[in-house]
Biopython code that builds the backbone (N, CA, C, O; Angstrom):
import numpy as np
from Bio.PDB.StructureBuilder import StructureBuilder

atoms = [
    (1, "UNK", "N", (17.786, -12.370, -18.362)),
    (1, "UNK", "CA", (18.401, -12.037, -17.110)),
    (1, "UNK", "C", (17.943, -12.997, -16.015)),
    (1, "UNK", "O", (18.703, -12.993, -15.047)),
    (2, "UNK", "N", (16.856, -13.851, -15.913)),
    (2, "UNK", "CA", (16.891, -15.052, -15.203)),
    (2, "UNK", "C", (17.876, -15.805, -14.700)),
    (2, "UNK", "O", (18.166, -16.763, -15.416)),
    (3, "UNK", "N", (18.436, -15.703, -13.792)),
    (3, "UNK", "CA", (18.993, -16.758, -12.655)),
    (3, "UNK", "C", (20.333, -16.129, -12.914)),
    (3, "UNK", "O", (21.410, -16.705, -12.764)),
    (4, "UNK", "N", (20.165, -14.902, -13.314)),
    (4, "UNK", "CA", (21.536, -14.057, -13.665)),
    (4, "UNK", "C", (22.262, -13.259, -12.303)),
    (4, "UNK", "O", (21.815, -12.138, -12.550)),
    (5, "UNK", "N", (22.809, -13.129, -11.450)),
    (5, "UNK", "CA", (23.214, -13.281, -10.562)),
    (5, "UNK", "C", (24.048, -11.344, -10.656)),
    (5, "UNK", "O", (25.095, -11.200, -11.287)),
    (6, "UNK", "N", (23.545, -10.432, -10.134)),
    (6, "UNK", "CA", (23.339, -8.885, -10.004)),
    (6, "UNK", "C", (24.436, -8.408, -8.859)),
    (6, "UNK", "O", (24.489, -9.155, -7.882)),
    (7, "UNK", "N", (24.919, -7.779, -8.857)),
    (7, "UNK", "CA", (26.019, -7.122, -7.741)),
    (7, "UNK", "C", (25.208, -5.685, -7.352)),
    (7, "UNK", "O", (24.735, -4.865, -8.139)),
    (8, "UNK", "N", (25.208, -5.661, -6.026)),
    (8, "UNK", "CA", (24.485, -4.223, -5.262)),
    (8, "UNK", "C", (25.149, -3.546, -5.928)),
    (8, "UNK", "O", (24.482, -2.521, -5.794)),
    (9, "UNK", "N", (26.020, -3.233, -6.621)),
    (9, "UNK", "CA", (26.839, -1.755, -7.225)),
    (9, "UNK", "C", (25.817, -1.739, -8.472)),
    (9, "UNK", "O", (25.364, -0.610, -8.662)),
    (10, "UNK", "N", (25.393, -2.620, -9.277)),
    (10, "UNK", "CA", (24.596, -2.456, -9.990)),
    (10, "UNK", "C", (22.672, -1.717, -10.461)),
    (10, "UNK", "O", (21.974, -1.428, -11.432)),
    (11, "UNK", "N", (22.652, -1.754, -8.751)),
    (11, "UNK", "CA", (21.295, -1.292, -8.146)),
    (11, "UNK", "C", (21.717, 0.126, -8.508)),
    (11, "UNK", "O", (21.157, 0.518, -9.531)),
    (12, "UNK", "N", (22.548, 1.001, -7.955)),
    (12, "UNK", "CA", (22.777, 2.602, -8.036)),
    (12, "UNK", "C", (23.464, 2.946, -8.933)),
    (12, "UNK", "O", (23.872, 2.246, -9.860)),
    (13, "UNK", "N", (23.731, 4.499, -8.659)),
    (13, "UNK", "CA", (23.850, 5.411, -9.635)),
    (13, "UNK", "C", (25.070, 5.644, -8.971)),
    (13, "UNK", "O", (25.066, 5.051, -7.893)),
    (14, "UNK", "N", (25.986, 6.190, -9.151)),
    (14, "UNK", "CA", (26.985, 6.811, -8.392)),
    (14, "UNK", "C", (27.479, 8.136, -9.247)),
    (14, "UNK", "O", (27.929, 8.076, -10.391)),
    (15, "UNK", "N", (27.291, 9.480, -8.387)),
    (15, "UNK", "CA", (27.497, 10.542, -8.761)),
    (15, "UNK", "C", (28.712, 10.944, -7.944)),
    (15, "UNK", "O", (28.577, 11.497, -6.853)),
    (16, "UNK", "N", (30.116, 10.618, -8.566)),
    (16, "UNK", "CA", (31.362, 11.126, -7.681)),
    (16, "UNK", "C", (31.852, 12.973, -7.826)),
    (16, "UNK", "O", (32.690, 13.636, -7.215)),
    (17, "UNK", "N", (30.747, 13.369, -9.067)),
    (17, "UNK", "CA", (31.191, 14.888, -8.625)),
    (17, "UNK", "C", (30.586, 15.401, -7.458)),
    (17, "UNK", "O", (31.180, 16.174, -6.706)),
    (18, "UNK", "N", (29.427, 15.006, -7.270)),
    (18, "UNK", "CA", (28.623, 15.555, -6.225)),
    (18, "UNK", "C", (28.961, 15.067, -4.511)),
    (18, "UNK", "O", (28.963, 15.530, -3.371)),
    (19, "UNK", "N", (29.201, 13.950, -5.186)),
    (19, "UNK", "CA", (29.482, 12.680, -3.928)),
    (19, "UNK", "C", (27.802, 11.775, -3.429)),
    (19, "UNK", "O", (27.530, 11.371, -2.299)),
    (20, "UNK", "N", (27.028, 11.684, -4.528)),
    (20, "UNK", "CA", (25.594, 11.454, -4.240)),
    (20, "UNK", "C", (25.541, 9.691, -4.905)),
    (20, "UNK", "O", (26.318, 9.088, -5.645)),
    (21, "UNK", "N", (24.392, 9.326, -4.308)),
    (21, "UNK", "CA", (24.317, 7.686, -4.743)),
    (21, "UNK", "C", (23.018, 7.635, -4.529)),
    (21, "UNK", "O", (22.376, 7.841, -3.499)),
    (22, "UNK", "N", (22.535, 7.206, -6.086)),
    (22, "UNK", "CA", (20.680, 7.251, -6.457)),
    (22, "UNK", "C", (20.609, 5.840, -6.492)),
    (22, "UNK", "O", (21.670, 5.232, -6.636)),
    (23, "UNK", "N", (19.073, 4.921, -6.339)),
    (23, "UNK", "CA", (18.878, 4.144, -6.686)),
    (23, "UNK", "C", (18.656, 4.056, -7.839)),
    (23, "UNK", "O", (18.244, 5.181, -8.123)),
    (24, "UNK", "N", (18.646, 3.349, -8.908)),
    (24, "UNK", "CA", (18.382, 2.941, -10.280)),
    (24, "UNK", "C", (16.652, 2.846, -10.503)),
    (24, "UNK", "O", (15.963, 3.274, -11.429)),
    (25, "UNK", "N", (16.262, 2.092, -9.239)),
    (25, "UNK", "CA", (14.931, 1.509, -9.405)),
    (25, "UNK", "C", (13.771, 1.977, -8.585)),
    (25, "UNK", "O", (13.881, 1.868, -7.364)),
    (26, "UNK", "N", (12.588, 2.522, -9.125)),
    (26, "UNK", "CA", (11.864, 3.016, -8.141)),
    (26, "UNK", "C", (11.836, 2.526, -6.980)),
    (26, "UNK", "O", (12.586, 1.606, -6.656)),
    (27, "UNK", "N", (10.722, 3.217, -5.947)),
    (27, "UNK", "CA", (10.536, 2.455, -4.708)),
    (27, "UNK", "C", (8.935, 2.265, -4.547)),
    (27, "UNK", "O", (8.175, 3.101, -5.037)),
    (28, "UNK", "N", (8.573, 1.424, -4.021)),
    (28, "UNK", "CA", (7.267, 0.856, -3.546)),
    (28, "UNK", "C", (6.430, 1.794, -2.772)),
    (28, "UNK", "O", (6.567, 1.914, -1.555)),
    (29, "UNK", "N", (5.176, 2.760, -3.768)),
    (29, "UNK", "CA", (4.727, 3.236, -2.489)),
    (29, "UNK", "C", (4.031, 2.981, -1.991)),
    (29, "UNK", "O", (3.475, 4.024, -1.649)),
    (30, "UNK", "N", (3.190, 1.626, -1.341)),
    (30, "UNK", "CA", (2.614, 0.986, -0.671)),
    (30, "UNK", "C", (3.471, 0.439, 0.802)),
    (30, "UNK", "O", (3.081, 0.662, 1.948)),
    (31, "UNK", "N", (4.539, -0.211, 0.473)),
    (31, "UNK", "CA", (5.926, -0.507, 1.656)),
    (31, "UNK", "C", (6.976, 0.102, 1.437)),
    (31, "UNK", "O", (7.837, -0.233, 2.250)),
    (32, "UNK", "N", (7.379, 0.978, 0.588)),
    (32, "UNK", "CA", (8.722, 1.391, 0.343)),
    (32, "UNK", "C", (9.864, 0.725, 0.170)),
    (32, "UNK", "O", (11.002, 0.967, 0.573)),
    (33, "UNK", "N", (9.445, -0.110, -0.451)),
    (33, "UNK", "CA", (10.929, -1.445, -1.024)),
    (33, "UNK", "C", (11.430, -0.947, -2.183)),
    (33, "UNK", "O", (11.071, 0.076, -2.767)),
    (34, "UNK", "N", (12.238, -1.684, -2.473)),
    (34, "UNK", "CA", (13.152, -1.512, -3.882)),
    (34, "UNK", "C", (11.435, -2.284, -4.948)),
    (34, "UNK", "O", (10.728, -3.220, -4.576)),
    (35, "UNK", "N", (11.275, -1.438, -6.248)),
    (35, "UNK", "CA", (10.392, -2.509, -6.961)),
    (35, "UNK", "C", (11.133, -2.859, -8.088)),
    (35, "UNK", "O", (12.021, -2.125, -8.520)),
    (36, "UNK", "N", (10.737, -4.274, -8.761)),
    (36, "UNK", "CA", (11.575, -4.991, -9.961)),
    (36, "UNK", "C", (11.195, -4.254, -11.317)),
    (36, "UNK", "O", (10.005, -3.964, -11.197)),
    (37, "UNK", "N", (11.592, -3.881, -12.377)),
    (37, "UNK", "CA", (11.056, -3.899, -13.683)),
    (37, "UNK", "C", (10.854, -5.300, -14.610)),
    (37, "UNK", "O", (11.740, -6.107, -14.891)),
    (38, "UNK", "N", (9.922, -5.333, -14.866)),
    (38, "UNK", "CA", (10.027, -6.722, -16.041)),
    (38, "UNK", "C", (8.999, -6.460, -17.552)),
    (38, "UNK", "O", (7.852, -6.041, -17.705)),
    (39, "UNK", "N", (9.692, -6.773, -18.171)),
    (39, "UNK", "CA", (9.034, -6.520, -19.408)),
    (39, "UNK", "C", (8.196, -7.456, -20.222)),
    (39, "UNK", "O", (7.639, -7.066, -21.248)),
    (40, "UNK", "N", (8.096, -8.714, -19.772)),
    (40, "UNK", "CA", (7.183, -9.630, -20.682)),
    (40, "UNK", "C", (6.512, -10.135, -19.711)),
    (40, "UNK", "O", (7.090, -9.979, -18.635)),
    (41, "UNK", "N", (4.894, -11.029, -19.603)),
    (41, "UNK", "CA", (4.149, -10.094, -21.106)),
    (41, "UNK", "C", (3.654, -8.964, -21.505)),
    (41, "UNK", "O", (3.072, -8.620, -22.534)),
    (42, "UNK", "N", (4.039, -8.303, -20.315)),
    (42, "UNK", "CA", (3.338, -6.708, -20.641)),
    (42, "UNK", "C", (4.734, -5.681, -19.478)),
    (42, "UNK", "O", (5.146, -6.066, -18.383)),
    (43, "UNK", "N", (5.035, -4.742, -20.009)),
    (43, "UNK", "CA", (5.923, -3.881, -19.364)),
    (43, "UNK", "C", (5.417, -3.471, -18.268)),
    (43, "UNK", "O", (4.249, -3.110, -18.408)),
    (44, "UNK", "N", (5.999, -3.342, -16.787)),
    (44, "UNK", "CA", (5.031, -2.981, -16.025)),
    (44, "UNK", "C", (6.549, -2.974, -14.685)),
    (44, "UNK", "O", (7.611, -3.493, -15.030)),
    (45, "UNK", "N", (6.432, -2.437, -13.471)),
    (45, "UNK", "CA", (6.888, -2.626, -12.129)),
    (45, "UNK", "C", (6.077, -2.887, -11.177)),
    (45, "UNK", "O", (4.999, -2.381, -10.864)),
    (46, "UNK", "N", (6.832, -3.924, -10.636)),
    (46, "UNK", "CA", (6.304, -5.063, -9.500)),
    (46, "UNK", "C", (6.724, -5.081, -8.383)),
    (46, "UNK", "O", (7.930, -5.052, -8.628)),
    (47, "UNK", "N", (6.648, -5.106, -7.335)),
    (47, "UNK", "CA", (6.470, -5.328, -5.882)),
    (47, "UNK", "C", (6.751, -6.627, -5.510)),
    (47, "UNK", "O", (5.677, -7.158, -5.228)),
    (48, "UNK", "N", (7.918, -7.611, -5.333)),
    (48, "UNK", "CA", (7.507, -8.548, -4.705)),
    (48, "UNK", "C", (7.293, -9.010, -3.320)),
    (48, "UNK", "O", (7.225, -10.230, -3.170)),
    (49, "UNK", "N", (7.149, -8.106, -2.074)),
    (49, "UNK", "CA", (7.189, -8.640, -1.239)),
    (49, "UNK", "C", (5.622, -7.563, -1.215)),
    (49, "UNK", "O", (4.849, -8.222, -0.519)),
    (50, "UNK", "N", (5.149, -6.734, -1.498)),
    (50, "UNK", "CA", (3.469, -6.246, -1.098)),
    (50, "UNK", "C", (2.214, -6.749, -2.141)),
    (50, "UNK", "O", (0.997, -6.923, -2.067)),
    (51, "UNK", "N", (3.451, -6.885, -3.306)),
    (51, "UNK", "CA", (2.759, -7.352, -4.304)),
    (51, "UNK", "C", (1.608, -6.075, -5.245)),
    (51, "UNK", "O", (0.501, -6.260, -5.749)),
    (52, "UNK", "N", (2.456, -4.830, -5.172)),
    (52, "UNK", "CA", (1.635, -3.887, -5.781)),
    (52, "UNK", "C", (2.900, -3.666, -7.546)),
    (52, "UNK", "O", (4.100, -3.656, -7.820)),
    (53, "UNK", "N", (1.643, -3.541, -8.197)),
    (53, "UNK", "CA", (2.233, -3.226, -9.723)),
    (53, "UNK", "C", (1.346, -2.278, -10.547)),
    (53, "UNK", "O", (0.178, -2.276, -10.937)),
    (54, "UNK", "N", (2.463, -1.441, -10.640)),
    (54, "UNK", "CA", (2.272, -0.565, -12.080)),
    (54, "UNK", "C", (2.543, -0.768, -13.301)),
    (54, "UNK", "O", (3.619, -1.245, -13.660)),
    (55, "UNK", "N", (1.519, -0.403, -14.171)),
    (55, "UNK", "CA", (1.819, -1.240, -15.653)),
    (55, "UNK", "C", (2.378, 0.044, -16.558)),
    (55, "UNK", "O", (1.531, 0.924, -16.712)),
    (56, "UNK", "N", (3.622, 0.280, -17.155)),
    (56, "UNK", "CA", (4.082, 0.926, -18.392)),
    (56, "UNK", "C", (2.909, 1.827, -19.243)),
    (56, "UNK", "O", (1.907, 1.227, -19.631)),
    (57, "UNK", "N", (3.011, 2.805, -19.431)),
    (57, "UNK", "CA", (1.746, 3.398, -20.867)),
    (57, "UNK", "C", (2.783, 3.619, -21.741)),
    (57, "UNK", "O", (3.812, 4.186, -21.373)),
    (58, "UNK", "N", (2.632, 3.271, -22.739)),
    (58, "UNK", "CA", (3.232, 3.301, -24.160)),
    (58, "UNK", "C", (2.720, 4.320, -24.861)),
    (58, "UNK", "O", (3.077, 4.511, -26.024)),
]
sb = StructureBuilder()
sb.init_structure("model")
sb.init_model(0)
sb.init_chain("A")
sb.init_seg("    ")
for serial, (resi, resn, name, xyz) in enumerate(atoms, 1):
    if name == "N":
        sb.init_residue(resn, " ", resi, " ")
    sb.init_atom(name, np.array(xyz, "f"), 0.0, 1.0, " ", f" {name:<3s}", serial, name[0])
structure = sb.get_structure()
């Protein structure tokens, strides 16, 4: 997915029975940003603008 180029409709969820719209991706609780998932070399979510990460437990 590198240099793969993502459409904001792709970020959410869209629930049209309800009329509700989730984000897909956690949020940062250090700044409250959108955080990335990445899986190599170790599974984990990242922060890039505070720079806080949680690593996956398997």
């Amino acid at each position: 997915m590198a240099g793969e180029k993502r459409f904001r409709s792709a970020l959410y969820e869209i629930d049209y029975k309800t009329g509700t719209i989730r984000l897909k991706n956690k949020v940062c609780p250090r700044c409250g940003r959108v955080m990335a998932f990445h899986k190599q070399p170790v599974p984990r979510w990242h922060c890039g603008y505070c720079g806080y990460v949680e690593y996956v437990r398997q």
